[in-house]
C-alpha positions in Angstrom: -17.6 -14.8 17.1 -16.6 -13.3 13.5 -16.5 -9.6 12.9 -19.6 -9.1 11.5 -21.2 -10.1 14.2 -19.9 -8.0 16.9 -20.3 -5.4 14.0 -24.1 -5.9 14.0 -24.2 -6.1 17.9 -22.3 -3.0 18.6 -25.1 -1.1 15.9 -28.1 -3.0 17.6 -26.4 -1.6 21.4 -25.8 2.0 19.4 -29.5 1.9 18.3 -30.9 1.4 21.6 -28.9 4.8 23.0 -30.6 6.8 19.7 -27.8 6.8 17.5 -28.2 5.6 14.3 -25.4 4.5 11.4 -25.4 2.8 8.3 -22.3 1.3 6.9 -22.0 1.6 2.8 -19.1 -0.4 1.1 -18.0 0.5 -2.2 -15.9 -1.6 -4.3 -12.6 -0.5 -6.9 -9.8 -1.5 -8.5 -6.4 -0.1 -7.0 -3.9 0.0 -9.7 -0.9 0.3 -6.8 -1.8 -3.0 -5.4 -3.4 -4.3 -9.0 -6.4 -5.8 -7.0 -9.7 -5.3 -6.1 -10.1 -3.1 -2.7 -13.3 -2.6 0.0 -13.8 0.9 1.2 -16.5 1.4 3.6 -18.3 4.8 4.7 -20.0 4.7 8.0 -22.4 7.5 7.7 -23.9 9.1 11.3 -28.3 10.1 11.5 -28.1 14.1 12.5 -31.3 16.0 12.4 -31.6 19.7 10.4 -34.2 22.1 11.4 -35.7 23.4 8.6 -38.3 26.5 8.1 -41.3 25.1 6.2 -43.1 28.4 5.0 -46.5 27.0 3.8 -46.7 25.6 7.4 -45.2 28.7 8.9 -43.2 25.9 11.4 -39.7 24.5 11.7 -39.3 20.9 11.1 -36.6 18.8 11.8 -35.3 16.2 8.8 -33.7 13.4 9.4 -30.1 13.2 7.2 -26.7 11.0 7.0 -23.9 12.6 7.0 -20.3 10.5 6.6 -18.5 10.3 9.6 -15.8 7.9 8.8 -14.2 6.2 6.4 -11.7 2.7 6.1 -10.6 -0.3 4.0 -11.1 -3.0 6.8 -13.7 -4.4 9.0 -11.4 -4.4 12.0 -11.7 -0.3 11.6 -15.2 -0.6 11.2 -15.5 -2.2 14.8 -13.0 -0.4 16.3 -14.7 3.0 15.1 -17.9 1.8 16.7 -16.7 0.8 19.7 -15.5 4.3 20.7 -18.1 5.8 19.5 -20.0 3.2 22.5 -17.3 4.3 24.9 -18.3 8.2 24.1 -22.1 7.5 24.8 -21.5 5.6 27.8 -19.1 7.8 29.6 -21.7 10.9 28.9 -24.4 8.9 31.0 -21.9 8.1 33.4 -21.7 11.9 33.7 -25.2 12.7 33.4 -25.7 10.6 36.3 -23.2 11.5 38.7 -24.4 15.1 38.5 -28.2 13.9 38.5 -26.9 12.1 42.3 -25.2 15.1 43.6 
């Protein structure tokens, strides 16, 4: 399986448990390494409560806020992959205090 792969699968898994990323790459010349270099931003969904005043109501919008940034794939997964770990070890907790 290449990287992008298990990059896709570990958003798909990361969707199902309600968090939401987007990965952005950008694209620039380094003069130090006289080449063309890959930096990726993997931006996180929050949600801000805002006070709508013709509605007299607060509303939530949905934003992306950048969470993380690298120049390799390999980062990209890695990145994910804890973030996995963090969301499964908080239901492992939620559900040992739901059993006692």
């Amino acid at each position: 399986m290449n990287i992008n792969q298990n990059i896709n699968k570990l958003l798909y898994v990361l969707k199902q448990k309600e968090q939401i990323y987007k990965i952005n790459s950008f694209q620039f010349y380094s003069e130090r390494n006289n080449k063309y270099s890959t930096k990726f931003q993997i931006l996180k969904r929050i949600f801000e409560e805002t006070y709508n005043i013709r509605e007299d109501k607060i509303e939530l919008i949905e934003k992306y806020k950048i969470d993380y940034e690298c120049y390799s794939k390999i980062d990209i997964m890695k990145y994910l992959v804890d973030e996995y770990k963090k969301i499964g070890s908080e239901a492992d907790g939620k559900q040992r205090n739901k059993r006692l």
